[in-house]
FIGUGU-672870 format. One line per 8 residues: number of its first residue (from 1); their letters; for each residue x, y, z of C-alpha. Coordinates in Angstrom, 3 decimals. Example, Ala and Ser with C-alpha at 12.3 -4.5 7.8 and 13.67 -1.06 7.14 Angstrom:
# FIGUGU-672870
1	AS	12.300 -4.500 7.800; 13.670 -1.060 7.140 $
This chain:
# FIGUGU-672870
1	XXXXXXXX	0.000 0.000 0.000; 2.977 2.554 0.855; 4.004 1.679 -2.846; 0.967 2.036 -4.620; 0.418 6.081 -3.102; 3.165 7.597 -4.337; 2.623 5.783 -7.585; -1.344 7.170 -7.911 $
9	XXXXXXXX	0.367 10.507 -6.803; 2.713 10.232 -9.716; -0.360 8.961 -12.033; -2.301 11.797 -11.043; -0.031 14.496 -11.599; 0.680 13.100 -14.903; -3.121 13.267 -15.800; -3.346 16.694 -14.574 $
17	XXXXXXXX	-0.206 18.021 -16.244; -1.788 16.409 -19.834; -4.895 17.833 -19.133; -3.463 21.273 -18.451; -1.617 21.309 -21.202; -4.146 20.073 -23.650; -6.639 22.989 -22.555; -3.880 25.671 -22.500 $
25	XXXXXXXX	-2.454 26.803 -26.420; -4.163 24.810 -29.047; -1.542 25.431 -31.346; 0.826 27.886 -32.513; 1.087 31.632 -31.960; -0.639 33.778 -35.001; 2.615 34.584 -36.732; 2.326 38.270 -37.213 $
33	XXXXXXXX	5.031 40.887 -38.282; 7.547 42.654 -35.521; 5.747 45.839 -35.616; 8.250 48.163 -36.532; 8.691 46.396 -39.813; 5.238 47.120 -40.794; 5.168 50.067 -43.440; 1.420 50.610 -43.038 $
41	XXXXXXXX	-1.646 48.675 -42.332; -4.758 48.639 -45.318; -8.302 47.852 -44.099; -10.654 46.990 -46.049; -14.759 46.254 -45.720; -17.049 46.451 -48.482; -16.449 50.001 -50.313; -15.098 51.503 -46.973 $
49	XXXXXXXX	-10.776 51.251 -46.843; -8.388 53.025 -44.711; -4.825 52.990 -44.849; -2.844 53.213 -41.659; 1.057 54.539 -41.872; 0.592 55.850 -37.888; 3.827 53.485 -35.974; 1.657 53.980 -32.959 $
57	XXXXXXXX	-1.184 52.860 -34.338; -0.042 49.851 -36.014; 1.903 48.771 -33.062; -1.548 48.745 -31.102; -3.095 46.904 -33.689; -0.245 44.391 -34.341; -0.201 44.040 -30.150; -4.194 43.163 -30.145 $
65	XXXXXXXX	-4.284 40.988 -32.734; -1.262 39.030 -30.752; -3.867 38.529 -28.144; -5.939 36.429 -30.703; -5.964 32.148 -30.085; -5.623 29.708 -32.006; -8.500 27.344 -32.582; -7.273 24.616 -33.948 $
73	XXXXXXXX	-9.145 24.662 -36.989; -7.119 24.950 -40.676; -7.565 27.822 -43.381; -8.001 26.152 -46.292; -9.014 29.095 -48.766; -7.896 32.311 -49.956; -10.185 34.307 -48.307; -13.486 33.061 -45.882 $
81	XXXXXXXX	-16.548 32.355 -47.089; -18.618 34.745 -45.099; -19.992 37.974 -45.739; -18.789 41.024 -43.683; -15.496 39.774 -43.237; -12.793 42.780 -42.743; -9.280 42.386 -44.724; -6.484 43.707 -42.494 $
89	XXXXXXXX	-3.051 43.250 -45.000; -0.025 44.084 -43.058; 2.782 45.575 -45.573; 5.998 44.944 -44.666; 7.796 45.322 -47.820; 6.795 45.712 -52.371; 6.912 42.398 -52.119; 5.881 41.097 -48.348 $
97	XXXXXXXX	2.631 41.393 -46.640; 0.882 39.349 -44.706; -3.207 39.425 -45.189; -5.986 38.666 -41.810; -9.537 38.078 -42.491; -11.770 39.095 -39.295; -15.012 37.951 -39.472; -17.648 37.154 -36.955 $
105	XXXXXXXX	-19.238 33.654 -36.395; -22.243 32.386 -38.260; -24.787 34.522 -35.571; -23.065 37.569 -36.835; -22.498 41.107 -35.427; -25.439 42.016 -33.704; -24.636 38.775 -31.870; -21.334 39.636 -31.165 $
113	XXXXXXXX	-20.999 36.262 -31.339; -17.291 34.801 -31.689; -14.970 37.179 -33.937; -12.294 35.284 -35.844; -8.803 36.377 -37.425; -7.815 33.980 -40.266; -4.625 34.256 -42.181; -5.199 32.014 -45.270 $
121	XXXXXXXX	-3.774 28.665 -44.626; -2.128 29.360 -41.750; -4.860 29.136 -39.130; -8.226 30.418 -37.834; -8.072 32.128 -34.365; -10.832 33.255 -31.886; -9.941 37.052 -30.631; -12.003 39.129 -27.969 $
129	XXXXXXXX	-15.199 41.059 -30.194; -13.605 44.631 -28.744; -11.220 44.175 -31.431; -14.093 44.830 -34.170; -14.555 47.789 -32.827; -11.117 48.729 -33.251; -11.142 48.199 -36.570; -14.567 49.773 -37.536 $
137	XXXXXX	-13.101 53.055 -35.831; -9.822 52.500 -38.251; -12.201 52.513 -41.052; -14.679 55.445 -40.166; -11.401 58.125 -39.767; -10.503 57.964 -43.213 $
């Protein structure tokens, strides 16, 4: 019996340390630009577009959508297939950018259901809705 505890102790931490880690990151990090290599941030919805070359701003952008999780699920098109869905393309260079779809789930914005950041075939992530309106006040100052 003096065997056997330290052994379901063991067992049990092991359980718990799986567990933990299994509900912690679901996969990687959203691989986003250092934010001073950014050379400006376009935003697009619809007919409405802004185009961000603020450092400040773009570093407070960059630093939200950090905050964004991954959900385990794959991007497997060019752009989503839902309506509304904002275009955020982060230009780094002529030739280097780096494009995020946000979009809300299928209850949509008056919902405020879950908002998602996809970068095509990278990943899908979940982000808190606050960050919409971040963007919609990006797009209503230009």
């Amino acid at each position: 019996m003096r065997r056997a505890i330290p052994l379901i102790v063991l067992a049990l931490l092991a359980i718990g340390f799986l567990i933990a880690r299994c509900d912690g990151d679901s996969g990687e990090a959203m691989k986003l630009p250092v934010a001073d290599t950014v050379r400006e941030v376009e935003i697009t919805q619809g007919n409405m577009a802004a185009v961000i070359d603020d450092p400040d701003i773009m570093a407070a952008l960059i630093h939200e959508m950090s905050a964004a999780e991954d959900t385990g699920r794959e991007s497997v098109n060019d752009s989503p297939a839902v309506g509304g869905a904002v275009r955020i393309r982060l230009v780094v260079s002529d030739s280097e950018s780096i494009t995020v779809f946000a979009y809300f789930d299928q209850r949509g914005l008056q919902y405020k259901g879950t908002l998602y950041l996809e970068i095509p075939y990278q990943g899908i992530y979940s982000i808190d809705a606050a960050f919409w309106d971040s963007v919609e006040q990006l797009l209503r100052q230009t």
